[in-house]
C-alpha positions in Angstrom: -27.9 -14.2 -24.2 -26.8 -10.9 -23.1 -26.3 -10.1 -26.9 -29.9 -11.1 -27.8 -31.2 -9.2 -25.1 -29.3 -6.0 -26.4 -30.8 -6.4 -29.9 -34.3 -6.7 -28.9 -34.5 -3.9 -26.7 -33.8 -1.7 -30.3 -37.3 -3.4 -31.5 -39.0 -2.0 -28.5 -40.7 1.1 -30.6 -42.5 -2.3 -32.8 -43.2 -4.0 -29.5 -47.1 -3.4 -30.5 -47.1 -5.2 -33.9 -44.5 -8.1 -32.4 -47.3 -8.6 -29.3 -49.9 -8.5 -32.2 -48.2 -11.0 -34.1 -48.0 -13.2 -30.9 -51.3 -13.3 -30.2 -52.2 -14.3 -33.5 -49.9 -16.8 -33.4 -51.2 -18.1 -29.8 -55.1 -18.1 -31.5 -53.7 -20.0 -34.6 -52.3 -22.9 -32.6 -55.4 -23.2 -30.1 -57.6 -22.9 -33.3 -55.2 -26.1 -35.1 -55.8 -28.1 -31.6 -59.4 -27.4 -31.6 -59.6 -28.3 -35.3 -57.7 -31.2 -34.9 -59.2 -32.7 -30.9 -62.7 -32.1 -32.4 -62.1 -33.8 -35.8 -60.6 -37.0 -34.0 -64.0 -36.9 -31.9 -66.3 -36.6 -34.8 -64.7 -38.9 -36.7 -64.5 -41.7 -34.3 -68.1 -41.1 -32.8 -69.3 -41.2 -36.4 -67.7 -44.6 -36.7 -69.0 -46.1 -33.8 -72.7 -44.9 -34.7 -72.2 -43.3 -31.2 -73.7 -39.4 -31.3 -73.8 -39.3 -35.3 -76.5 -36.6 -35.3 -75.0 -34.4 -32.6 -71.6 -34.7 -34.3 -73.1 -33.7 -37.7 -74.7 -30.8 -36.7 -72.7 -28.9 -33.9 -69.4 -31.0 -34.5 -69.4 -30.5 -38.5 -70.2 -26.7 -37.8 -67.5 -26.4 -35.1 -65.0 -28.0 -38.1 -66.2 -25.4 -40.6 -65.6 -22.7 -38.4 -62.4 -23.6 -37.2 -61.0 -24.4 -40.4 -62.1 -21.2 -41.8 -60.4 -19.3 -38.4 -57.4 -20.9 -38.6 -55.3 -20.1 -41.9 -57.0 -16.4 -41.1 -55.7 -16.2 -37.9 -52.2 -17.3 -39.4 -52.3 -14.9 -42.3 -52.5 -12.0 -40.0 -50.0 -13.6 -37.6 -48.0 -13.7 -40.4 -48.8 -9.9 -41.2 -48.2 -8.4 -38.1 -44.9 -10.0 -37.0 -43.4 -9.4 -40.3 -44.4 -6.4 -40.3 -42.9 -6.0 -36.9 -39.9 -7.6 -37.8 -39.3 -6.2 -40.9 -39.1 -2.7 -39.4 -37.4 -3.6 -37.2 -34.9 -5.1 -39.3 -34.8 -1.5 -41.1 -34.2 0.1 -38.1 -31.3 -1.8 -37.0 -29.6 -0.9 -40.3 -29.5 2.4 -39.7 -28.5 1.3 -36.6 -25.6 -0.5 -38.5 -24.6 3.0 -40.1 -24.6 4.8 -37.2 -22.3 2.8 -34.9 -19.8 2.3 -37.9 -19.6 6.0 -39.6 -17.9 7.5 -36.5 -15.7 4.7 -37.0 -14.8 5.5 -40.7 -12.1 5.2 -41.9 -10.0 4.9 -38.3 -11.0 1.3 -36.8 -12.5 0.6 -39.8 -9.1 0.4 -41.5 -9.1 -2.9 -39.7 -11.8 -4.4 -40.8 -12.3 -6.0 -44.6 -14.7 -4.3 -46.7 -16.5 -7.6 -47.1 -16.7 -8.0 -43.3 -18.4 -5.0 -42.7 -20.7 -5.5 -46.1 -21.8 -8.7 -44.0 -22.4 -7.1 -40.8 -24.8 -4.9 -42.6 -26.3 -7.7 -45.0 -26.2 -11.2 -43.6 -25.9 -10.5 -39.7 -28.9 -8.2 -39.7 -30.8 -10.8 -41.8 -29.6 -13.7 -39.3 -31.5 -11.5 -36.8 -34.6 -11.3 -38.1 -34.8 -15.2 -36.8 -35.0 -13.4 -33.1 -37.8 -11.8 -33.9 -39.7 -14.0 -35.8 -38.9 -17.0 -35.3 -38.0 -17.0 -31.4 -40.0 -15.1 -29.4 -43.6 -15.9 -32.0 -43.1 -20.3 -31.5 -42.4 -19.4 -27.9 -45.8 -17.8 -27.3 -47.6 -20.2 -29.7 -46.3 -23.1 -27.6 -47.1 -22.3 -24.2 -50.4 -21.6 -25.7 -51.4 -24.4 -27.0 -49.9 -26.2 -24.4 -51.7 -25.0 -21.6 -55.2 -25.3 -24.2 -54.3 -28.9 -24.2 -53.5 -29.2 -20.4 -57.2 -27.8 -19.8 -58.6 -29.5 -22.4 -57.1 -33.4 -21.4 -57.8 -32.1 -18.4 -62.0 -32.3 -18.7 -62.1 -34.8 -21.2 -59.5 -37.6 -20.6 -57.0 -36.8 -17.7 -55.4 -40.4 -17.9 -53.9 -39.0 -21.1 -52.4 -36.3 -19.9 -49.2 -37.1 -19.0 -48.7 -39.2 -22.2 -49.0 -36.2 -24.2 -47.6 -33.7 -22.2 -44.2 -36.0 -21.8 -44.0 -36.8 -25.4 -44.2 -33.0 -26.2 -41.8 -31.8 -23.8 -39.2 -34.3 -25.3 -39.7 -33.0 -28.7 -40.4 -29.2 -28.3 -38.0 -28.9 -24.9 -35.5 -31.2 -24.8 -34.6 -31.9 -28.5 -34.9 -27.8 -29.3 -31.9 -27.3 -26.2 -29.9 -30.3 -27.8 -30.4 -28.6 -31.1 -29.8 -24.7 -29.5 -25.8 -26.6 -28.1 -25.6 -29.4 -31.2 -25.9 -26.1 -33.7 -23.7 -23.7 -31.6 -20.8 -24.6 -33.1 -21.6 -25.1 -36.9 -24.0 -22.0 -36.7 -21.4 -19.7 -35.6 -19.1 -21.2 -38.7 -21.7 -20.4 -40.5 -21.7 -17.2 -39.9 -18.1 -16.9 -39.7 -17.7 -18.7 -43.4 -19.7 -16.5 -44.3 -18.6 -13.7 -43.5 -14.9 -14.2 -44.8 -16.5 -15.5 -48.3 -17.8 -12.3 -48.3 -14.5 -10.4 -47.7 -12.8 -12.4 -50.4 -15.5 -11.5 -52.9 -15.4 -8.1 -52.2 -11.4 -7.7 -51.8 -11.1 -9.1 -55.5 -13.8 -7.4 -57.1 -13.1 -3.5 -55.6 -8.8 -4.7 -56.0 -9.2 -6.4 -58.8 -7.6 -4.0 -61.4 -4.2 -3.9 -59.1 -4.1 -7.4 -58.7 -4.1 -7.9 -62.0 -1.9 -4.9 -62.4 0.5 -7.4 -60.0 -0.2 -10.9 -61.2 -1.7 -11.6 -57.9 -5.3 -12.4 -58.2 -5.1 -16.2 -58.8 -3.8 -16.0 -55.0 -7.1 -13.7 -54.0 -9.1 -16.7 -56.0 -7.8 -19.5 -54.3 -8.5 -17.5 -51.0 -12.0 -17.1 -52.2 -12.3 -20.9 -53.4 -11.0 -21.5 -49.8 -13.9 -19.2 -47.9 -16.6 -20.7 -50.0 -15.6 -24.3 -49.6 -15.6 -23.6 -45.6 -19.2 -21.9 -45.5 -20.6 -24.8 -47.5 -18.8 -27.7 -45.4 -20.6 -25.6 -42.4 -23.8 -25.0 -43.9 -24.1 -29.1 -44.9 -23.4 -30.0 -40.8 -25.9 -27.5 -40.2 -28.5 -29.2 -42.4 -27.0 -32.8 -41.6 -28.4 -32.1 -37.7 -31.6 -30.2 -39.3 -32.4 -33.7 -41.3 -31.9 -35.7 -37.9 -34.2 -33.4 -36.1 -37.1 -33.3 -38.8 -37.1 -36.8 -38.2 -37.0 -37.2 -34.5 -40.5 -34.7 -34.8 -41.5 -36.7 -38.1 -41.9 -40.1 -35.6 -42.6 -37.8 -32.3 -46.5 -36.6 -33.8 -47.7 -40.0 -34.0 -46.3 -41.3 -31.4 -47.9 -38.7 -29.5 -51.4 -39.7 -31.0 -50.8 -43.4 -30.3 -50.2 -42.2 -27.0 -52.6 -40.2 -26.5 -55.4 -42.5 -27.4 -53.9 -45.6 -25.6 -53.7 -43.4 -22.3 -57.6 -42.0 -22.5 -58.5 -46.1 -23.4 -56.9 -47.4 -20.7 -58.4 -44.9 -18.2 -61.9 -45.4 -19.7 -62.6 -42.8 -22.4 -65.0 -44.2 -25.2 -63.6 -44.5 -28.1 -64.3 -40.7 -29.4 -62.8 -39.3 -26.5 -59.8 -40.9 -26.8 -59.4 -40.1 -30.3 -60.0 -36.6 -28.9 -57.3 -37.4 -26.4 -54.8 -38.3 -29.3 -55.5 -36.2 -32.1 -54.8 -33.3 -29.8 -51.1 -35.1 -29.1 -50.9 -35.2 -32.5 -51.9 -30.9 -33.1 -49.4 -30.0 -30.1 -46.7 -30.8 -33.0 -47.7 -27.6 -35.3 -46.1 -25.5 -32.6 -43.3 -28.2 -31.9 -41.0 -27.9 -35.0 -40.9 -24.4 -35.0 -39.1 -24.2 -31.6 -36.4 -27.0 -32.5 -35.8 -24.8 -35.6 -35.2 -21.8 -33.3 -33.0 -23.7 -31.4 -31.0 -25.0 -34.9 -30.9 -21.5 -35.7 -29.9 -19.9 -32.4 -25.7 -20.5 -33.0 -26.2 -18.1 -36.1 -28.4 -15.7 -34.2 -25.7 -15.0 -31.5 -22.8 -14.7 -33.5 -25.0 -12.6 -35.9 -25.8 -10.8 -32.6 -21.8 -10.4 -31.1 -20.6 -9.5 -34.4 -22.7 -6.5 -34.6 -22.7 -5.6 -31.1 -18.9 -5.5 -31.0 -18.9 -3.3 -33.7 -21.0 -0.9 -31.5 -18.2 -1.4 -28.8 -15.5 -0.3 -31.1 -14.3 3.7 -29.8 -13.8 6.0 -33.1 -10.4 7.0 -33.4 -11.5 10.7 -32.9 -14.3 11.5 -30.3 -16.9 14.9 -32.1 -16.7 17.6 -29.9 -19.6 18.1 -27.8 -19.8 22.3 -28.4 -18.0 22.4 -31.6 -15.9 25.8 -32.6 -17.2 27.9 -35.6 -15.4 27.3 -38.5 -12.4 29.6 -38.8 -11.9 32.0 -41.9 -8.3 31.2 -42.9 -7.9 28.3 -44.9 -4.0 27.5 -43.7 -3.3 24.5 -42.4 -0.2 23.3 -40.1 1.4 20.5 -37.9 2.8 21.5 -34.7 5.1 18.8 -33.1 2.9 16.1 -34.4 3.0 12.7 -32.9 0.7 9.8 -34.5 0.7 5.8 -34.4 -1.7 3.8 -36.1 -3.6 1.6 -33.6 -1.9 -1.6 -32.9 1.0 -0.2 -34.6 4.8 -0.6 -33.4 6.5 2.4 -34.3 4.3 6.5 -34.9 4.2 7.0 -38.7 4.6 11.0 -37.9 7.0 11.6 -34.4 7.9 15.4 -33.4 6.5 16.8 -37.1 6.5 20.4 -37.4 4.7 21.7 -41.3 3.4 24.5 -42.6 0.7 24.7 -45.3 0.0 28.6 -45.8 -3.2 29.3 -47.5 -2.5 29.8 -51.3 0.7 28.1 -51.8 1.2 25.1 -54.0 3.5 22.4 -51.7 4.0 19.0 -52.5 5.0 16.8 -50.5 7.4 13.8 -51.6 8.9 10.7 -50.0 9.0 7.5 -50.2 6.3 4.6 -49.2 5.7 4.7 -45.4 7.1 8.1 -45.0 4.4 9.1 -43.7 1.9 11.4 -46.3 -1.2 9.6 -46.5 -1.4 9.6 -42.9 -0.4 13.6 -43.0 -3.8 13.7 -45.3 -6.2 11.6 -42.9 -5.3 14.2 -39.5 -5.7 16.8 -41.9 -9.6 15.3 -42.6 -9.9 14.4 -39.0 -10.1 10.4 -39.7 -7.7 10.3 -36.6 -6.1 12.9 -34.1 -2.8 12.8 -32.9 -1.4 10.9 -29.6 0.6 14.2 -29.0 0.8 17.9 -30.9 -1.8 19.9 -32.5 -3.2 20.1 -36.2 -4.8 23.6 -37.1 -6.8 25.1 -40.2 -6.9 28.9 -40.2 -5.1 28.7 -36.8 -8.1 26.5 -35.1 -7.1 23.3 -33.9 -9.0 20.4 -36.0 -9.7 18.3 -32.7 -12.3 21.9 -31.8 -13.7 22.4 -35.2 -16.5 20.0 -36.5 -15.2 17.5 -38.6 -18.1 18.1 -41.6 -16.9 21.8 -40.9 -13.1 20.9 -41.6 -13.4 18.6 -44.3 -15.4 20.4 -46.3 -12.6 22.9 -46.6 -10.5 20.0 -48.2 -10.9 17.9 -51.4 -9.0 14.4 -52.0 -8.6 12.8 -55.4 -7.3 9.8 -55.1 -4.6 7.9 -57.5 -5.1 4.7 -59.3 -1.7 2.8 -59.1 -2.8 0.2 -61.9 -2.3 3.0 -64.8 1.4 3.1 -63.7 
């Protein structure tokens, strides 16, 4: 929970428009248990010939003006919490950006280009379920719960229990067995996902190379792989969303059953107890929103430790926190040079000592793993060395600003496929 908790403290600047949203949310359900306690009671008193004219004229008002309230109360529920939500979403992608560009292309060398597209993409979508459809059902269910409580309460307290233990069977307990029975299959989810994602992207940005090799049937088959995974882990997810739907499909009118048998028994006339159970029934609206919160929890939090370890990742070089003007020369040289890759065995560069003067023309040759890409990414500040010093016009690179130094250098890549 700790990762949750760390996500929504970034929505705290659209705290107002997420309140907003709950409130309208809390109205909407009290309005769909008036609508629904007062509709049982004018109904059954108009059948039993019992307080036909009062029902007609206050009761049939009361219905008009609830039914009117209620879809506009959840229209601007809907329009502030999205709203809320959806900025907040926005937000947290730029969040995204900034925890991984410090990270480019150092620990990020790590990481598939397709994991990282889903971290930005599908992770920060999977969030948008804390925000909206978390905190919103939880507010919209302890409201209507306690406007039943007061309402069974004056009108048929015999019922009360009934109700209130049907409920907290279906919108308690079967919502936590969901939240553990979905841990599992939603963090697959997410994970399948994730490494569909990866294969997707590895063979579309390598695919002229692994053509170039004769190797993409293997990427393929990977792919095939990844995609069969996320949709074995998306049909368990649904499998346990189809057992739930029921359990709350049979839940309601048991509940209203309940309800009225409860108020009968205890002595409520026959309008109070349908009173009694058509507000069992109503407490339901706010009921199968939680147990989908709890279905979709497992994909929340591995959405939500995903993206906070990437915030936990250290860059391979830290920015200078007073940065050195940038120098006039433009010569660039290794001084005793000493660099390992992270989580490599052996330094690509050990005890390197080269001079670049400014306005020669050097190449430098050698064979694969000799070390000169990694010469080009200390040059451009992607990493700094374990041990030595790299300089441009005699300033060493780890005092300058990197913008500063690599604007002073240009990189064209090669394209091994034309070879």
């Amino acid at each position: 929970m700790k990762d949750l908790i760390y996500f929504l403290a970034l929505a705290r600047e659209d705290r107002f428009r997420l309140a907003l949203g709950a409130v309208f949310a809390m109205l909407a359900a009290l309005a769909g248990l008036a609508l629904f306690s007062l509709a049982g009671w004018v109904s059954a008193a108009a059948a039993a010939g019992a307080g036909l004219a009062f029902g007609a004229l206050i009761g049939g008002g009361g219905l008009r003006i609830l039914a009117l309230a209620r879809p506009v109360l959840r229209y601007l529920e809907r329009l502030a919490s999205h709203d809320g939500a959806f900025r907040s979403i926005a937000r947290l992608r730029l969040w995204v950006f900034d925890a991984a560009t410090p990270l480019a292309p150092g620990p990020l060398t790590g990481m598939r280009s397709g994991d990282l597209l889903a971290r930005v993409t599908r992770d920060v979508d999977a969030l948008d379920g804390l925000f909206m459809r978390l905190l919103t059902p939880v507010a919209a269910a302890l409201a209507v719960v306690a406007g039943a409580a007061v309402l069974l309460a004056l009108t048929a307290p015999s019922a009360l229990p009934a109700v209130l233990g049907v409920y907290a069977v279906s919108a308690i307990l079967l919502p936590v067995i969901a939240a553990r029975s979905g841990e599992a299959p939603g963090a697959a989810v997410s994970s399948a996902s994730a490494g569909a994602r990866a294969e997707a992207a590895d063979l579309a940005a390598g695919l002229a190379d692994l053509k170039a090799g004769g190797a993409e049937t293997r990427v393929i088959a990977r792919l095939e792989a990844a995609s069969r995974d996320w949709i074995n882990a998306q049909r368990a997810l649904a499998a346990q969303g189809r057992f739930h739907g029921a359990v709350l499909g049979l839940a309601a009118p048991i509940a209203l059953v309940a309800g009225f048998a409860a108020a009968h028994a205890g002595g409520a006339d026959p309008a109070i107890a349908a009173l009694a159970g058509f507000a069992g029934f109503a407490l339901f609206e706010t009921a199968a929103p939680m147990v989908q919160a709890g279905e979709q929890l497992g994909q929340t939090r591995a959405a939500a430790r995903r993206m906070r370890a990437l915030a936990e990742m250290a860059p391979a070089r830290i920015r200078p926190v007073r940065p050195a003007a940038a120098p006039a020369g433009h010569d660039l040289s290794f001084e005793n040079v000493r660099f390992t890759y992270p989580g490599a065995d052996r330094p690509a560069l050990d005890g390197l000592d080269l001079a670049l003067p400014e306005g020669a023309r050097v190449a430098v040759v050698g064979s694969s793993g000799a070390g000169k890409s990694s010469l080009i990414r200390l040059a451009l500040t992607f990493y700094a060395p374990q041990a030595g010093t790299v300089r441009l016009g005699g300033a060493s690179l780890t005092e300058i600003d990197p913008g500063a130094a690599r604007a002073r250098l240009a990189l064209a890549g090669h394209r091994a496929e034309l070879f």
